[in-house]
DRENDO-1510 file (C-alpha; in Angstrom, 1 decimal, always signed):
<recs>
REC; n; res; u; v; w
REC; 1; UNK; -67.5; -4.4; -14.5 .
REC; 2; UNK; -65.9; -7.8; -14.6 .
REC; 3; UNK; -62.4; -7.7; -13.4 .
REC; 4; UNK; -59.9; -11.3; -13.1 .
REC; 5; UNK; -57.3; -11.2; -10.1 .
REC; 6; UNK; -54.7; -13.1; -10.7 .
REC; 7; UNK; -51.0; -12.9; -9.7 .
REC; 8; UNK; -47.2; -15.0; -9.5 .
REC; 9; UNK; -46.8; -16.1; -12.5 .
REC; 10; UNK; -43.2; -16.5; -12.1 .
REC; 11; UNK; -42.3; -17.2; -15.6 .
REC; 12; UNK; -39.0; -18.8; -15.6 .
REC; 13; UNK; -39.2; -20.4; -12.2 .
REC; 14; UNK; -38.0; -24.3; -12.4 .
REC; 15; UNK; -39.5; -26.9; -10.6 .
REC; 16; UNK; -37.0; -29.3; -9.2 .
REC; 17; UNK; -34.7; -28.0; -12.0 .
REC; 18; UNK; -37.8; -28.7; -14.3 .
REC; 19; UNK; -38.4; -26.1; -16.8 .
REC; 20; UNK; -42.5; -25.1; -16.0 .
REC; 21; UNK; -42.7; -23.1; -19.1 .
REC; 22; UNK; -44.9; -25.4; -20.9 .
REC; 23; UNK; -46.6; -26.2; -18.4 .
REC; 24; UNK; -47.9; -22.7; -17.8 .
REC; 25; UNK; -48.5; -21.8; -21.2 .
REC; 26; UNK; -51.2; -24.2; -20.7 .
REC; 27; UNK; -51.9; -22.7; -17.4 .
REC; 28; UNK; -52.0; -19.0; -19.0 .
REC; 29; UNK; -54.1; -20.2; -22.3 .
REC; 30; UNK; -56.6; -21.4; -19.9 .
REC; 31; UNK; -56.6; -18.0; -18.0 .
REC; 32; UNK; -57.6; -16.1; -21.7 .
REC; 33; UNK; -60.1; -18.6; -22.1 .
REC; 34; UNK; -61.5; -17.6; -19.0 .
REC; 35; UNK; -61.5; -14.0; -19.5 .
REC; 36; UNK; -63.1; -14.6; -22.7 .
REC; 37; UNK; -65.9; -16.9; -21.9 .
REC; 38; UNK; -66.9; -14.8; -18.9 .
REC; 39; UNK; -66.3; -11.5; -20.5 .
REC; 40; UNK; -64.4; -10.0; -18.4 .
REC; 41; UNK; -63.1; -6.5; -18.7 .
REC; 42; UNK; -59.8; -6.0; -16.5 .
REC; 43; UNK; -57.5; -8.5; -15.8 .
REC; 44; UNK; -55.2; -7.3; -12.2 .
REC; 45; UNK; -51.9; -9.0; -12.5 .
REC; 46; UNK; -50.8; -8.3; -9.3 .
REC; 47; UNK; -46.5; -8.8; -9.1 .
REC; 48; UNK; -44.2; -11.0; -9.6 .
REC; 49; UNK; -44.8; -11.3; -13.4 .
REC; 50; UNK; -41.1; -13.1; -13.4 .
REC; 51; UNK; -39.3; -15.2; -11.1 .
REC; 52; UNK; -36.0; -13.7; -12.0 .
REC; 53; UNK; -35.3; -9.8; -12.2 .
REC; 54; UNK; -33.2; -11.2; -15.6 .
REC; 55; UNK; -35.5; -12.9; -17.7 .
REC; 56; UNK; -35.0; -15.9; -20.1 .
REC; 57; UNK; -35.8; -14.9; -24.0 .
REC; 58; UNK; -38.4; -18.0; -23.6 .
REC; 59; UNK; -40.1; -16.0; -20.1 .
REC; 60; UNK; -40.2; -12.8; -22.3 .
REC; 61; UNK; -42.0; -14.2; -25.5 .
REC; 62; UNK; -44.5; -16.3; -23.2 .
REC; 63; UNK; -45.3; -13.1; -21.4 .
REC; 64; UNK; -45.6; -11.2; -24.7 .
REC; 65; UNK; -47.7; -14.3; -26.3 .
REC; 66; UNK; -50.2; -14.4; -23.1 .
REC; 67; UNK; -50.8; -10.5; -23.3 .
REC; 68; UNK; -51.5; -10.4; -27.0 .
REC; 69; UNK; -54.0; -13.0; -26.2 .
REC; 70; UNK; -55.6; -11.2; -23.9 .
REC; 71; UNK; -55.8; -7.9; -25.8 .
REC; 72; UNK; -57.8; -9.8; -28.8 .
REC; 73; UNK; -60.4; -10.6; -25.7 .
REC; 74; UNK; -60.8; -6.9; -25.7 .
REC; 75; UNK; -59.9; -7.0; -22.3 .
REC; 76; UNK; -57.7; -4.1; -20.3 .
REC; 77; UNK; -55.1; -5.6; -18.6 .
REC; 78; UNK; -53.0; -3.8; -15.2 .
REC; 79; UNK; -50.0; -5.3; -14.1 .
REC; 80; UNK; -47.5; -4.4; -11.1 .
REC; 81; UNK; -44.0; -5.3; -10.7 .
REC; 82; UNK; -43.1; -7.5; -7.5 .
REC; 83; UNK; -40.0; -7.9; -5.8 .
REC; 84; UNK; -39.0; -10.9; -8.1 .
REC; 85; UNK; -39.5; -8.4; -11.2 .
REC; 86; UNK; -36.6; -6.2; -12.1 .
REC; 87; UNK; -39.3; -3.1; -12.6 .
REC; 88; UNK; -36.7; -2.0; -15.3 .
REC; 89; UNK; -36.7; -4.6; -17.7 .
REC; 90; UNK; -41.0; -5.4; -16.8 .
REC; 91; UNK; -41.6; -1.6; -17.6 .
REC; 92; UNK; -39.6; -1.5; -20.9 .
REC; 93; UNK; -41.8; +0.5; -23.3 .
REC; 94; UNK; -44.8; +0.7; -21.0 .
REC; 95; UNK; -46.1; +3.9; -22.8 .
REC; 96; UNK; -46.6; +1.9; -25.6 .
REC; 97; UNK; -48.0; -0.9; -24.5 .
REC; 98; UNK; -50.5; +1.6; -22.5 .
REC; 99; UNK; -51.8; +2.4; -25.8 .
REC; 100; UNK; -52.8; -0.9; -26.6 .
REC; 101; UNK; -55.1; -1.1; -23.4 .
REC; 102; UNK; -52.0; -3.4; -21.3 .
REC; 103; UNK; -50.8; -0.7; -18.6 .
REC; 104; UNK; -47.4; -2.1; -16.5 .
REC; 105; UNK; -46.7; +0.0; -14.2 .
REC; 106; UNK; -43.3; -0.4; -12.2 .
REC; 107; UNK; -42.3; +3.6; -11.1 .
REC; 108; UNK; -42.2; +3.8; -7.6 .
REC; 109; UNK; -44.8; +6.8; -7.7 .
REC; 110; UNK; -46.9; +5.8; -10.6 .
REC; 111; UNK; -50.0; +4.6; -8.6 .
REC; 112; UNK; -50.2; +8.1; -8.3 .
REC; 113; UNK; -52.2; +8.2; -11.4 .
REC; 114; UNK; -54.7; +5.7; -11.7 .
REC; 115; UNK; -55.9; +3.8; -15.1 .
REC; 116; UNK; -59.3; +4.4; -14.9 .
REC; 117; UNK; -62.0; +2.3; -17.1 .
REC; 118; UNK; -65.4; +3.2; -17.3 .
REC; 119; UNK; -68.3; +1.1; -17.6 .
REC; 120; UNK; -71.9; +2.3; -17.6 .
REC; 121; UNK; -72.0; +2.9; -13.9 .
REC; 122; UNK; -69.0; +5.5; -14.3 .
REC; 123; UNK; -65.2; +5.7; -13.9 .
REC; 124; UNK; -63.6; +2.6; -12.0 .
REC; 125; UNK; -59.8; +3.6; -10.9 .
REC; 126; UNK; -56.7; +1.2; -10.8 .
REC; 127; UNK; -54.5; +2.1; -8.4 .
REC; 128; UNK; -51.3; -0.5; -9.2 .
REC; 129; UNK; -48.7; -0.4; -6.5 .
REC; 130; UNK; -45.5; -1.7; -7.5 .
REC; 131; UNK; -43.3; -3.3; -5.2 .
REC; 132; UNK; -41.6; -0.8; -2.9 .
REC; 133; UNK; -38.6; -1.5; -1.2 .
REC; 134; UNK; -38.3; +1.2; +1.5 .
REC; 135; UNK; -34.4; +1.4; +1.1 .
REC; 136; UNK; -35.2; +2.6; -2.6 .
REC; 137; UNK; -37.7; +4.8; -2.1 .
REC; 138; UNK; -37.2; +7.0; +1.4 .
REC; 139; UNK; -35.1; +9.3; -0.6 .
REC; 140; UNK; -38.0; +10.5; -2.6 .
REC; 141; UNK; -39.8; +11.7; +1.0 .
REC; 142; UNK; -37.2; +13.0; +3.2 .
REC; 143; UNK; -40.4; +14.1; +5.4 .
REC; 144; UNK; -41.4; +10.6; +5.6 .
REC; 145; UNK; -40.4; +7.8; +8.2 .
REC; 146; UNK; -40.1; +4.7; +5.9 .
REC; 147; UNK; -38.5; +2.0; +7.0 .
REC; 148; UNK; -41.0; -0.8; +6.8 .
REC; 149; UNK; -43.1; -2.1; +4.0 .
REC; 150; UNK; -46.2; -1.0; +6.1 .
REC; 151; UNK; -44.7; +2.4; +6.8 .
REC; 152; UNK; -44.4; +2.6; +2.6 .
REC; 153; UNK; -47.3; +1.1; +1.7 .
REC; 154; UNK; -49.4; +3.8; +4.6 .
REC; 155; UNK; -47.9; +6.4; +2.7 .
REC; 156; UNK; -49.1; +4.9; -0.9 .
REC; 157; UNK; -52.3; +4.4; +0.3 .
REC; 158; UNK; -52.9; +8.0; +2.5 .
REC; 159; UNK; -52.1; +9.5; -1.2 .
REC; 160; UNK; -54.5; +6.9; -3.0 .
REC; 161; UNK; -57.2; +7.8; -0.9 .
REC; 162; UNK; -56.9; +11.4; -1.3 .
REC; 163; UNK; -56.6; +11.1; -4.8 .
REC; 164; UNK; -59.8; +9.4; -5.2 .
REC; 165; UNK; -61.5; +11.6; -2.5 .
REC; 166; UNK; -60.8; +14.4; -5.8 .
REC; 167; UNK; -61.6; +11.8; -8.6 .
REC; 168; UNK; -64.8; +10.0; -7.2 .
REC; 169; UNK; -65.4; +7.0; -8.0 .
REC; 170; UNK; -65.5; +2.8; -7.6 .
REC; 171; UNK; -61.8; +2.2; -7.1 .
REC; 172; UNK; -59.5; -1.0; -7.2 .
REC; 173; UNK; -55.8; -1.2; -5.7 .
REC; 174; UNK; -53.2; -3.7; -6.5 .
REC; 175; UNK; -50.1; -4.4; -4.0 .
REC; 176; UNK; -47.3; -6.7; -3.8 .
REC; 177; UNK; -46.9; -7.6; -0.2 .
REC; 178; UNK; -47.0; -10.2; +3.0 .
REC; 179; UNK; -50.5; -8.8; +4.6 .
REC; 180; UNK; -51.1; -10.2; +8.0 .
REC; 181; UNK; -53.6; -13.2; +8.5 .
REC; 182; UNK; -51.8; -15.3; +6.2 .
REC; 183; UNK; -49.8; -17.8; +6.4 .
REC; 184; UNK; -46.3; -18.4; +3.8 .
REC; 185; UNK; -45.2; -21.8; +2.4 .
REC; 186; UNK; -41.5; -22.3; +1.4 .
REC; 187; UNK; -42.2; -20.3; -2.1 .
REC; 188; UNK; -42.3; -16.9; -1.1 .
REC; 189; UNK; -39.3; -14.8; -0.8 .
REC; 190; UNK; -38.8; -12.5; +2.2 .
REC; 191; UNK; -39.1; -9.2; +1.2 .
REC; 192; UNK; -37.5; -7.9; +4.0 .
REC; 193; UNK; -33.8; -8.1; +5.3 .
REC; 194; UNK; -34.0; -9.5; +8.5 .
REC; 195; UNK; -36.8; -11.0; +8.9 .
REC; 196; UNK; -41.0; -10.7; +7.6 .
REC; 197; UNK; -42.3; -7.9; +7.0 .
REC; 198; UNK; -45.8; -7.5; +8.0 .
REC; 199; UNK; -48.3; -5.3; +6.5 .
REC; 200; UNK; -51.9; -5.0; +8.6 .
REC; 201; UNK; -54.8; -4.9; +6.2 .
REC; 202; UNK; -55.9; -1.9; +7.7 .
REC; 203; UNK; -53.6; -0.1; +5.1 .
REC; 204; UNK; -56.1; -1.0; +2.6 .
REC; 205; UNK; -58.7; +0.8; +3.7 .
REC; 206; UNK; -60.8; +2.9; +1.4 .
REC; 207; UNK; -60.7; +1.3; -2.3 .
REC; 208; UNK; -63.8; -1.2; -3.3 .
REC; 209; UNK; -61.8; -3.7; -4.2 .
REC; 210; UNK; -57.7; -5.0; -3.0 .
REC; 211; UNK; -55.5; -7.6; -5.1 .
REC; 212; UNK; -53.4; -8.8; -3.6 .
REC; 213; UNK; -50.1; -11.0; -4.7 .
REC; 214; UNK; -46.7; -12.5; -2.9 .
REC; 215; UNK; -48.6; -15.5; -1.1 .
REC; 216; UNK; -48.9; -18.4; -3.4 .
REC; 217; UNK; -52.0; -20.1; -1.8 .
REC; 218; UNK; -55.7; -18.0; -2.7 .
REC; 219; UNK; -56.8; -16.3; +0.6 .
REC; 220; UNK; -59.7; -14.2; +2.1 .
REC; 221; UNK; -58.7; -11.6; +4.6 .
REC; 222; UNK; -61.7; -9.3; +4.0 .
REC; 223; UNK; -64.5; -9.9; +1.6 .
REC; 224; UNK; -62.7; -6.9; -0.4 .
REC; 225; UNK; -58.7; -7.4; +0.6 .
REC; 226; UNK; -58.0; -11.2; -1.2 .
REC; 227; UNK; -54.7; -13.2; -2.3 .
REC; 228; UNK; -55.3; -15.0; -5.3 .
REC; 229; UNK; -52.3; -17.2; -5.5 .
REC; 230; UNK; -49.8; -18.0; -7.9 .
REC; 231; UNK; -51.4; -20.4; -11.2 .
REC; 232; UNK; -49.3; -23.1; -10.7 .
REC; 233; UNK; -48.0; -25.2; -8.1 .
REC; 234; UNK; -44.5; -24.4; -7.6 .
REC; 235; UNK; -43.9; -26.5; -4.2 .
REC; 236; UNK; -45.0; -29.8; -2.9 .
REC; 237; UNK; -46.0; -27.3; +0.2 .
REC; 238; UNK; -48.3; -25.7; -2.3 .
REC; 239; UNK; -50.1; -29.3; -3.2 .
REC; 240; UNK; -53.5; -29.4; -1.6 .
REC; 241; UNK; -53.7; -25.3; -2.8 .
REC; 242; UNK; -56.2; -25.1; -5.5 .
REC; 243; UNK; -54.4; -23.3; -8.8 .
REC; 244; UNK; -57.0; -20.7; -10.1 .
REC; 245; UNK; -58.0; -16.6; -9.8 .
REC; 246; UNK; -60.4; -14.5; -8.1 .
REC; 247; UNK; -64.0; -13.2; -10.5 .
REC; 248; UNK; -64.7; -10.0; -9.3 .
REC; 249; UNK; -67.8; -8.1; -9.7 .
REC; 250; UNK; -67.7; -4.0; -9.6 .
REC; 251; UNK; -71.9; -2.9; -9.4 .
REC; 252; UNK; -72.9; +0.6; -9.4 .
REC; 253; UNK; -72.7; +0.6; -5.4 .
REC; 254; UNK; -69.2; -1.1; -5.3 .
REC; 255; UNK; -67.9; -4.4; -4.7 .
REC; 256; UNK; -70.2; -6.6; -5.9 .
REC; 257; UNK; -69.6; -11.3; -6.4 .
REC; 258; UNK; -66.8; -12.3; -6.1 .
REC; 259; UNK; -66.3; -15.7; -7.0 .
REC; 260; UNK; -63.4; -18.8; -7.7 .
REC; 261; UNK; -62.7; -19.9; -10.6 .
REC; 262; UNK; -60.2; -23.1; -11.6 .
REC; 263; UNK; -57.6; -22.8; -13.5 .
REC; 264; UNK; -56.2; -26.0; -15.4 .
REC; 265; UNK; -53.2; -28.4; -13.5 .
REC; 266; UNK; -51.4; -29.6; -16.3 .
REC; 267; UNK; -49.8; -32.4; -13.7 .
REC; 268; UNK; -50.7; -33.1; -10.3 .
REC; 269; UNK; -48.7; -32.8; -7.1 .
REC; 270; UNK; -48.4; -36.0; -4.9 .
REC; 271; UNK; -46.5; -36.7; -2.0 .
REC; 272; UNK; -46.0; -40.4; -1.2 .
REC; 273; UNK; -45.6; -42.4; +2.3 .
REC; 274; UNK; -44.2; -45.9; +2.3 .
REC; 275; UNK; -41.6; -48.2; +2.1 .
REC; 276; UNK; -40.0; -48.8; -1.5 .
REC; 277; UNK; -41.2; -51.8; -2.3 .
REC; 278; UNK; -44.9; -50.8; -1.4 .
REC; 279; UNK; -44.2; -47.7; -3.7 .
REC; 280; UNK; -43.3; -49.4; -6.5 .
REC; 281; UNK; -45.7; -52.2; -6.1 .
REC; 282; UNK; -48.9; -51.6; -5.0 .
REC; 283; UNK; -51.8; -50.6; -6.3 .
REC; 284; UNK; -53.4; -48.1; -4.2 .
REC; 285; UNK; -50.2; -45.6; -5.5 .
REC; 286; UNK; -51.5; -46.2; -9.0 .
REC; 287; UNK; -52.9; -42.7; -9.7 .
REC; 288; UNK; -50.0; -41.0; -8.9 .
REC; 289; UNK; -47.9; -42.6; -11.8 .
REC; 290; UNK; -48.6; -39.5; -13.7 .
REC; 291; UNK; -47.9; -36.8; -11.1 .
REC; 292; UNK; -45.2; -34.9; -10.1 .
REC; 293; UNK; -44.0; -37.2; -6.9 .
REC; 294; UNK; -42.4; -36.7; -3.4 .
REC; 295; UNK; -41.5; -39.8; -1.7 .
REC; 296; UNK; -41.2; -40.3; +1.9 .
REC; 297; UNK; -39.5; -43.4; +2.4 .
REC; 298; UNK; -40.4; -44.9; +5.7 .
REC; 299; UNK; -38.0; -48.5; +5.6 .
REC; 300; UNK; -35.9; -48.9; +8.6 .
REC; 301; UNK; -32.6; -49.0; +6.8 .
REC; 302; UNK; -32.5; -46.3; +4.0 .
REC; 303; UNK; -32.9; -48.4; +0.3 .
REC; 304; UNK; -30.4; -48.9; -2.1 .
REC; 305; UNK; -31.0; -46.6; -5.8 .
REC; 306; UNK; -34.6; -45.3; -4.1 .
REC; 307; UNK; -34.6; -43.1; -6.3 .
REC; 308; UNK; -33.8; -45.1; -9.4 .
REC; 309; UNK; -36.8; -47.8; -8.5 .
REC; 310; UNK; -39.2; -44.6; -7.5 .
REC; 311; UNK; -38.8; -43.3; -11.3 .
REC; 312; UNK; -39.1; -46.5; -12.8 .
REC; 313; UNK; -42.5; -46.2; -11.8 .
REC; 314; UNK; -43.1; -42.5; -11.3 .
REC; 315; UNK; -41.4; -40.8; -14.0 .
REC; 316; UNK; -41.9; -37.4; -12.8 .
REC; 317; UNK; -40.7; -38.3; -9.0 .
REC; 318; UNK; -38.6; -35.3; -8.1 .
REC; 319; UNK; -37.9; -35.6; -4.4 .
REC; 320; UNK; -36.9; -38.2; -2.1 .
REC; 321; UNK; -37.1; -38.8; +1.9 .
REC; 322; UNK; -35.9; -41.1; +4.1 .
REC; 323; UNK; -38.0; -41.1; +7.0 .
REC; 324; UNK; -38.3; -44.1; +8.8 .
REC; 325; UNK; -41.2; -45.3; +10.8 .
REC; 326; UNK; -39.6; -46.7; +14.3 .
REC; 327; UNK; -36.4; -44.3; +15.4 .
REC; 328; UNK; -34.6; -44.7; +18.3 .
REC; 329; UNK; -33.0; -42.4; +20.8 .
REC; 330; UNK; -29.3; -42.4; +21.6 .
REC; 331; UNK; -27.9; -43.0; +25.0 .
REC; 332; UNK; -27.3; -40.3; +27.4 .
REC; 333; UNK; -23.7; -42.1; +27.6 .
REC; 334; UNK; -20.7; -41.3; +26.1 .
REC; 335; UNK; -19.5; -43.4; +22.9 .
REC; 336; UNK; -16.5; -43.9; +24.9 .
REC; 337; UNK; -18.3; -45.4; +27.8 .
REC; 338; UNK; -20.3; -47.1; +25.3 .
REC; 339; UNK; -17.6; -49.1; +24.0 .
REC; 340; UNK; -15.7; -49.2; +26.8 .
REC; 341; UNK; -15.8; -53.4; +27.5 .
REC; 342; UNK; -16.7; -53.8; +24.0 .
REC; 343; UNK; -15.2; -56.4; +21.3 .
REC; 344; UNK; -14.6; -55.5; +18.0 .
REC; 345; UNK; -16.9; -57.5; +16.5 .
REC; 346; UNK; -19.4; -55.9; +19.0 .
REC; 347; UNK; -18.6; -52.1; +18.7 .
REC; 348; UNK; -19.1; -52.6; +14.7 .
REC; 349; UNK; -22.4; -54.6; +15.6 .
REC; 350; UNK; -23.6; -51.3; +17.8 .
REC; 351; UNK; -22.5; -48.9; +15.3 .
REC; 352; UNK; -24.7; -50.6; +12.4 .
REC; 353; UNK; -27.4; -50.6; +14.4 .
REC; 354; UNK; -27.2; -47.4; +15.7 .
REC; 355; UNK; -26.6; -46.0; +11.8 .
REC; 356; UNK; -29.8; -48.0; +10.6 .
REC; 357; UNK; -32.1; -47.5; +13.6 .
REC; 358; UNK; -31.9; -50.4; +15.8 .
REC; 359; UNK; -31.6; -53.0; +12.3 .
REC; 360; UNK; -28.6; -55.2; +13.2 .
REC; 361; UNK; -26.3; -57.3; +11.3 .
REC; 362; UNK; -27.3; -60.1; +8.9 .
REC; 363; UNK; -25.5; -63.5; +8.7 .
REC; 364; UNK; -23.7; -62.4; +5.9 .
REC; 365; UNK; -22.5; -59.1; +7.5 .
REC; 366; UNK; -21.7; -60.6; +10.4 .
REC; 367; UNK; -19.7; -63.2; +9.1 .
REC; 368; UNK; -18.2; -60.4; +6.6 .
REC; 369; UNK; -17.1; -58.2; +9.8 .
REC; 370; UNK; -15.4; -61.4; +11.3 .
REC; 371; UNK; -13.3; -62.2; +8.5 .
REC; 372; UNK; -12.2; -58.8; +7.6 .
REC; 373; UNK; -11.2; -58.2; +11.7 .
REC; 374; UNK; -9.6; -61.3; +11.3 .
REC; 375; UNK; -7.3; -60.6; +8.7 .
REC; 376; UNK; -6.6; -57.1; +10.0 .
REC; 377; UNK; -5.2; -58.9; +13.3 .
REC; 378; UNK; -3.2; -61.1; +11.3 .
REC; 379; UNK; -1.4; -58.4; +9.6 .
REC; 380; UNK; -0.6; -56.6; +12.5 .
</recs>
């Protein structure tokens, strides 16, 4: 059995108060091509279907597009909600779209009953675990301690594992969560008041296979416990993260290949490093003209309209930095003692430079602050 993990798809999210709607349209087409060049016979979506737990009309009929695509593969699909999903509005009309071979499940205890496919080595069991948030759920196990996500998910998976003990089997398990041994960027949401909340992979003992989503970069914690990312780059901190989904390979033993495959970038990340006018200028920045573009201005006194002159060039430049490349570091005295035996003239002087990081006055400026000082103590 051939089964595609993929997961945060965030449809609706913005990028830089871009919409990314068409861009991962193009993104999800290439996905269905995918499942149907390689035949594959589950997709996993695992959480985070949405970005928003209120969805755009535009999010829903992208979703509902990609899913009738994938059904004509002849494809099953399993998706779980995540804690950007409002498991409400995701699960609307599940039962019926269970009939049609695309199974959301977003109860808190519907992992209870797997989907189960069969191929020709026997039953294969999808166990989707929805996002749980333990303030939501402890009611329904007053004999349970659940206050962490580890806590909830242990439970989840104690009653996975004796279900399948019953059932026999080759069984795959989806979950929404921060597993240990990786690392987040400055996408991911806490899922936790107060602070991370780990989950050791431990937990996921027991099932042939684990897909994972919440992490937006593709990771390896075990050969059978993976993260396969989000499909598009939603962060300049995602940039050097290749976009794309995990192949996996289900043989009559168990977990069989497992192997990476790309999913299209319909524009490029790039983050720049220069001053303005070699930005705007040079050659060497040439390829990026195209790309999405972060610039990290390094001129000593911060430019005039960077922004204005970055786009001129770079369309699609989003973000902008002013980083210089020589600071310098205040005095341990007071600004009082500072300007203590000061002149005007001279405490204005100091006060540029100290603004623009040891850049003084020009002529002009100079002459400028001298004239208007001048008049000021003629009016007095």
């Amino acid at each position: 059995m051939k089964i595609l993990h993929t997961s945060d798809w965030h449809i609706g999210r913005t990028f830089h108060t871009h919409s990314t709607l068409d861009h991962l349209r193009v993104v999800l087409d290439g996905l269905v091509e995918i499942v149907r060049d390689r035949g594959v016979d589950v997709v996993a979506v695992a959480g985070d279907v949405f970005d928003s737990a209120t969805p755009s009309a535009d999010s829903y009929a992208l979703l509902s597009g990609t899913l009738q695509r994938l059904h004509a593969t002849g494809a099953r699909v399993v998706v779980t909600s995540g804690n950007h999903d409002s498991a409400t509005r995701l699960g609307f009309q599940s039962e019926w779209a269970g009939l049609a071979g695309i199974h959301v499940i977003t109860g808190f205890d519907q992992y209870r009953t797997p989907i189960t496919v069969d191929d020709e080595h026997g039953p294969v069991h999808f166990y989707g675990i929805p996002f749980l948030e333990p303030a939501l759920v402890r009611h329904h196990y007053p004999d349970e301690l659940l206050k962490t996500h580890e806590q909830v998910l242990g439970l989840a998976m104690r009653q996975v594992r004796t279900d399948l003990a019953e059932r026999g089997g080759r069984s795959v398990v989806l979950s929404h969560c921060f597993a240990a041994g990786v690392a987040a960027s400055d996408v991911e949401r806490d899922i936790s008041a107060g602070g991370l909340d780990l989950v050791p992979v431990s937990v996921f003992d027991g099932p042939d296979y684990v897909a994972l989503g919440h992490i937006h970069g593709r990771a390896r914690l075990t050969d059978r416990v993976r993260y396969s990312g989000a499909p598009l780059h939603y962060s300049f901190a995602e940039a050097d993260k290749p976009r794309g989904a995990w192949l996996v390979e289900l043989d009559a033993e168990g977990l069989g290949a497992v192997e990476w495959v790309d999913l299209p970038v319909p524009r490029r990340l790039s983050v720049l490093t220069g001053d303005l006018a070699a930005l705007a200028n040079d050659a060497e920045f040439a390829q990026a003209e195209g790309d999405w573009v972060a610039a990290v201005l390094t001129d000593q006194v911060r430019p005039l309209d960077g922004m204005r002159t970055m786009q001129a060039r770079f369309p699609h430049c989003v973000a902008l930095e002013h980083r210089p490349a020589i600071t310098t570091t205040p005095a341990a005295a007071t600004y009082a003692e500072r300007v203590q035996h000061k002149s005007d003239p001279e405490i204005v002087a100091g006060f540029l430079e100290f603004v623009r990081n040891g850049v003084g006055q020009s002529d002009f400026e100079r002459d400028l602050v001298a004239e208007v000082l001048a008049r000021a103590e003629a009016s007095a």
